[in-house]
N, C-alpha and C positions, 0 to 999 in steps of 0.2 A: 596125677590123674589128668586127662585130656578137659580140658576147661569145655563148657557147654554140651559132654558129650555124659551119659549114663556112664557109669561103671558096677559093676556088679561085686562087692567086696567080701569077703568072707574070712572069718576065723576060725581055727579051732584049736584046742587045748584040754590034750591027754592026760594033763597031768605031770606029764613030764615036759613037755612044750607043746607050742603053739606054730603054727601052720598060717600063714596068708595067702590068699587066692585072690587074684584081679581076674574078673570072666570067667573063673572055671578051671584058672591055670594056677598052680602052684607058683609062690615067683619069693616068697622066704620063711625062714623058721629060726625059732629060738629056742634055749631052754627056759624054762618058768623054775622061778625060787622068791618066794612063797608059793605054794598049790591057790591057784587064785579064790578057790572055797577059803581059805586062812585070813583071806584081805577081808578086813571090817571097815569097806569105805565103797561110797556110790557109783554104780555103774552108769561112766559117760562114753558119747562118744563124741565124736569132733571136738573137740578139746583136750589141753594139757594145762589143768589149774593151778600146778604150780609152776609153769611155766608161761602162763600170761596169753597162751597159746586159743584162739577159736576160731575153727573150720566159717568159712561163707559159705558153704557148699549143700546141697538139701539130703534126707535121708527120706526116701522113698516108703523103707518097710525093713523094718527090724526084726528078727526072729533068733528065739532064744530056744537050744533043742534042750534035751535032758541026757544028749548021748555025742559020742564024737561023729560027726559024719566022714564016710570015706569019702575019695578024693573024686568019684564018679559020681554021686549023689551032690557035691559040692557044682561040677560039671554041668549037671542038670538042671537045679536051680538057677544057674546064670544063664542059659538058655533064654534069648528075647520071649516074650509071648506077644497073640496079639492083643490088641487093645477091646 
């Protein structure tokens, strides 16, 4: 990520795998095994705890859907607003 600069970050996750978006843009994917509904352990982010691992970096605004969003709804979200 560009140091001092916003990024807009996004995931999602079918069930089958998961999707990452920097700005609006697709940029990788994975497949998922365990269905991440299956994992009985705390949702973080910027960090890897078993890896020693923690983000400096700030999170602006977290949102969690109930649905997978397509990749133009994705698009729009990352869209600046103004202040």
């Amino acid at each position: 990520m560009p140091i001092g600069q916003w990024t807009h970050v996004a995931v999602t996750c079918d069930g089958q795998g998961m999707r990452f978006f920097r700005d609006g843009t697709p940029i990788s994917q994975l497949a998922v095994t365990p269905r991440i509904s299956d994992v009985n352990a705390p949702l973080m982010t910027g960090s890897l705890v078993d890896k020693g691992f923690s983000s400096a970096g700030a999170i602006d605004k977290a949102v969690i859907h109930r649905r997978v969003l397509s990749d133009a709804e994705v698009a729009a979200m990352a869209k600046p607003t103004s202040p």
